[in-house]
C-alpha positions as a printed Julia matrix, in Angstrom:
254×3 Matrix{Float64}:
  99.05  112.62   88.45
 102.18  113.66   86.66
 103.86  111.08   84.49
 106.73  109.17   86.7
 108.25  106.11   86.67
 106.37  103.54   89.01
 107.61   99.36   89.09
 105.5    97.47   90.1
 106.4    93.5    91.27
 104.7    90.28   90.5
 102.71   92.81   87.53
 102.21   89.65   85.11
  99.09   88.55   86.69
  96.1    89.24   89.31
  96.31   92.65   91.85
 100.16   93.57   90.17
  98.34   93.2    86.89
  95.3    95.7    87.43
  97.74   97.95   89.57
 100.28   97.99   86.4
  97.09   99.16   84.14
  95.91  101.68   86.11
  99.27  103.44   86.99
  99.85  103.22   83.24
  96.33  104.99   82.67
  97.49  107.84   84.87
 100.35  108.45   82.73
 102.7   106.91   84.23
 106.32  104.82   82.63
 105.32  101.31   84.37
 108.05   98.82   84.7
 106.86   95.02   86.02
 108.96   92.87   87.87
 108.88   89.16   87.44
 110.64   86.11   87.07
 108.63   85.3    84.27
 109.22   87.91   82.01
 109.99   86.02   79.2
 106.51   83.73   79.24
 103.77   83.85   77.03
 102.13   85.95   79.76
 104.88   88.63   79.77
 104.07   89.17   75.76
 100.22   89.21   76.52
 101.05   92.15   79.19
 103.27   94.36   76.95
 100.72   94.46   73.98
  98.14   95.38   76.94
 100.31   98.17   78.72
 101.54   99.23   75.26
 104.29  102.17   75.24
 106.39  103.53   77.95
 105.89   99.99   79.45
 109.07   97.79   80.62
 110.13   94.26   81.82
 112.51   93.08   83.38
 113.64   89.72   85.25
 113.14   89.72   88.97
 113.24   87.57   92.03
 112.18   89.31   94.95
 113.51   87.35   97.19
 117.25   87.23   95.76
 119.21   90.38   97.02
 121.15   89.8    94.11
 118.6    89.83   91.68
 116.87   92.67   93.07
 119.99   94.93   93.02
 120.46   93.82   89.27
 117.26   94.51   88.12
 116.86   98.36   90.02
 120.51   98.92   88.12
 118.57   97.48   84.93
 115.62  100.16   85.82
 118.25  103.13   86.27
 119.78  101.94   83.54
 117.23  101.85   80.56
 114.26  103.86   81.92
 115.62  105.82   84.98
 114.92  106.31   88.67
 111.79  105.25   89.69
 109.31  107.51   92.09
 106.73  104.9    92.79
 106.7   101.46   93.84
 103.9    98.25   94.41
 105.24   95.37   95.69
 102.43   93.3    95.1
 104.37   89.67   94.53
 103.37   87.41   96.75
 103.06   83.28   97.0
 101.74   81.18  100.17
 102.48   77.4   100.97
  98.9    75.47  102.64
  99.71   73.91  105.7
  99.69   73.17  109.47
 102.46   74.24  111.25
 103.02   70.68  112.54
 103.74   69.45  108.55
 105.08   73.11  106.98
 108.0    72.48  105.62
 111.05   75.03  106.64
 112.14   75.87  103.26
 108.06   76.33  102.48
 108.46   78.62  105.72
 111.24   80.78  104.17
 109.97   80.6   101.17
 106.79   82.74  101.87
 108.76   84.92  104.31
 111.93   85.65  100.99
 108.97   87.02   98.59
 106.45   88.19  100.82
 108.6    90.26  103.26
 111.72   90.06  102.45
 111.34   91.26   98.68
 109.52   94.13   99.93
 112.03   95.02  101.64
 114.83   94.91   99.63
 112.95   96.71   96.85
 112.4    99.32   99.42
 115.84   99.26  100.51
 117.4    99.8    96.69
 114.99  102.27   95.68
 113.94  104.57   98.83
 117.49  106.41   98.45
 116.01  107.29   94.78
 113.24  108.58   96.26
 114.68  110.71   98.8
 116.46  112.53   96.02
 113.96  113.0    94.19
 112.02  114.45   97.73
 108.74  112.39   95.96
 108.49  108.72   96.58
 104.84  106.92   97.01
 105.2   103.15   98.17
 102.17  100.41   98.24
 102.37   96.95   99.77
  99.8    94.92   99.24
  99.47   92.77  102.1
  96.26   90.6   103.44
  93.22   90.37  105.92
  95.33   87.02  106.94
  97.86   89.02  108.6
  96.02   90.78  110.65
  92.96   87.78  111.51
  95.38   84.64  110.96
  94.14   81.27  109.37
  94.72   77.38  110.43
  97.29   76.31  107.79
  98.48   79.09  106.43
 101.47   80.08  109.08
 103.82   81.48  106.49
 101.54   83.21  104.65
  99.67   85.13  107.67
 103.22   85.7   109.49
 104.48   87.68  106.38
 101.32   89.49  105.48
 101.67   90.82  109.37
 105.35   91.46  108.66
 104.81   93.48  105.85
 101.97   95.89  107.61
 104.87   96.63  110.19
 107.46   97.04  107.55
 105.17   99.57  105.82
 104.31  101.88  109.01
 108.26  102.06  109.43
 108.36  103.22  105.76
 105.87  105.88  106.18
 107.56  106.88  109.3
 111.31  106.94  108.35
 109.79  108.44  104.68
 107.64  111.31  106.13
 110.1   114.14  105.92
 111.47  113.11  102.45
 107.68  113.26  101.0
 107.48  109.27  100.56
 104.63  107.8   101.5
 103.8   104.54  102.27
 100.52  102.0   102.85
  99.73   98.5   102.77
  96.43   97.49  101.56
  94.56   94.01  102.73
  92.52   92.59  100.71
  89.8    89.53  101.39
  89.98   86.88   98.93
  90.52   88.27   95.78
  89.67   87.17   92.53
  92.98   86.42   90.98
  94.82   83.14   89.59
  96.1    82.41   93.42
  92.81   82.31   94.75
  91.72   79.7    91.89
  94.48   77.88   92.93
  93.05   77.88   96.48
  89.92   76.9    95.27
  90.96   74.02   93.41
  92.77   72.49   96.37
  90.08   73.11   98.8
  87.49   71.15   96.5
  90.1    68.66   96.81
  90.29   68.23  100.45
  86.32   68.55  100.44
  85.86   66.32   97.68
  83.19   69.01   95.55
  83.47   70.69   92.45
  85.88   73.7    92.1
  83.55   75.91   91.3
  81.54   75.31   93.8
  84.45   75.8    96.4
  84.7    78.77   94.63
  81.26   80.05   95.31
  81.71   79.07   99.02
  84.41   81.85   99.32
  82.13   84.63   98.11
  80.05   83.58  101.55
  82.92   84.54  103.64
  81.77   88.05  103.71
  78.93   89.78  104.0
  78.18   91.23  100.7
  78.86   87.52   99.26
  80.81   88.53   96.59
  84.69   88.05   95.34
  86.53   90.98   95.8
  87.99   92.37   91.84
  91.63   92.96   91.39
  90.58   96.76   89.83
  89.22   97.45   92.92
  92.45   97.1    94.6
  93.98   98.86   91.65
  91.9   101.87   91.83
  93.24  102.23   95.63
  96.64  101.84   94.53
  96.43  104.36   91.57
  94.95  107.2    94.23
  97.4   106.43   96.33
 100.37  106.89   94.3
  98.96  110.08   92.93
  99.92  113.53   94.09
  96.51  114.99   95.71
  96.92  113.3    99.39
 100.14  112.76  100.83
  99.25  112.3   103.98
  97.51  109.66  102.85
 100.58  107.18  104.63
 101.34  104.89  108.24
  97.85  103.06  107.19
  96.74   99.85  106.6
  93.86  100.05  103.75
  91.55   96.65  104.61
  89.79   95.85  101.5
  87.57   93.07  102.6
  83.64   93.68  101.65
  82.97   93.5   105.05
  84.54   90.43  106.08
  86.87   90.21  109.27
  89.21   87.84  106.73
């Protein structure tokens, strides 16, 4: 892969974490996204990624804050080729109790920030007649799950936006796939865990261990793993790797 300029969204923690490692092990300027880029965790990440590495305040789901930061990016580092949109939140409940600003919430970061980043930095690409673009998006939207409406509608929502991508990309050399993963490993999925012990009244760990038994190699899928998919993606060997949804699931239907 030859060095280029990739961003990557919600890169502080989990899946945008690993995928801002290994794009910055291929050589490539990495620039994460996040409205949290002044936390502890934001100075933890930059001694990590080391040089060539950049941060800068984002909110996905603010149109205003996305065109400010992609004018930051042009700005300071340049015009980016690649881009992961791997931000992403979800809101637990039925649809009877979800709460409509819950609702539009998950829909602003996990559909609509995709596709604003798209939006601001696809012209970029199209100059530039290279663009590679990964969404990571879930099992859920494809299999749905009882209380988590938002979350499965904008994981489906973001599959669709994706094929469009690839398909209004193709003759400008931009490629683009979303990748659904199982339950991952990550700080969201704790967070899952924790409230589903909770509900079911058992230790967290062991609610924990009860995920791993939702597919049938009964084991937690690794952020890397999703990384490494992302980082051979974005290369140069296989552009027609695009218009495909990537299920990374260990077997598992969800």
């Amino acid at each position: 892969m030859s060095k280029r300029i990739a961003v990557v969204t919600g890169g502080l923690s989990g899946i945008g974490l690993e995928c801002a490692k290994e794009l910055k092990k291929a050589g490539n300027t990495v620039i994460v996204g996040s409205r949290r880029c002044d936390s502890e965790d934001a100075y933890s990440v930059k001694k990590t990624l080391g040089e060539n590495s950049y941060f800068f305040k984002l909110d996905v789901g603010n149109k205003s804050s996305v065109k400010q930061f992609v004018l930051k990016v042009k700005e300071v580092v340049g015009s980016p080729s690649i881009l992961v949109n791997a931000a992403g939140i979800y809101k637990e409940a039925l649809i009877t109790n979800t709460d409509i600003d819950h609702w539009l919430d998950q829909l602003d970061v996990n559909l609509t920030g995709p596709f604003l980043m798209i939006k601001e930095l696809m012209p970029e690409m199209i100059k530039q007649k290279f663009g590679r673009i990964v969404n990571i998006a879930s099992t859920a939207g494809k299999v749905g799950a009882s209380g988590y409406a938002g979350y499965c509608a904008s994981k489906a929502g973001l599959i669709a936006l994706s094929k469009v991508t690839a398909l209004e990309g193709a003759a400008h050399n931009i490629s683009c796939i979303s990748i659904s993963p199982t339950w991952v490993e990550t700080p969201m999925m704790d967070n899952a865990a924790i409230r589903h012990s909770k509900q079911n009244n058992i230790d967290p760990e062991k609610a924990k261990e009860k995920l791993k038994y939702t597919n049938p190699q009964h084991r937690l899928v690794q952020p890397s793993e999703i990384a490494s998919v992302v980082a051979f993606a974005c290369g140069e060997t296989c552009p027609a790797l695009t218009n495909e949804d990537i299920q990374i699931n260990a077997g598992a239907l969800w």
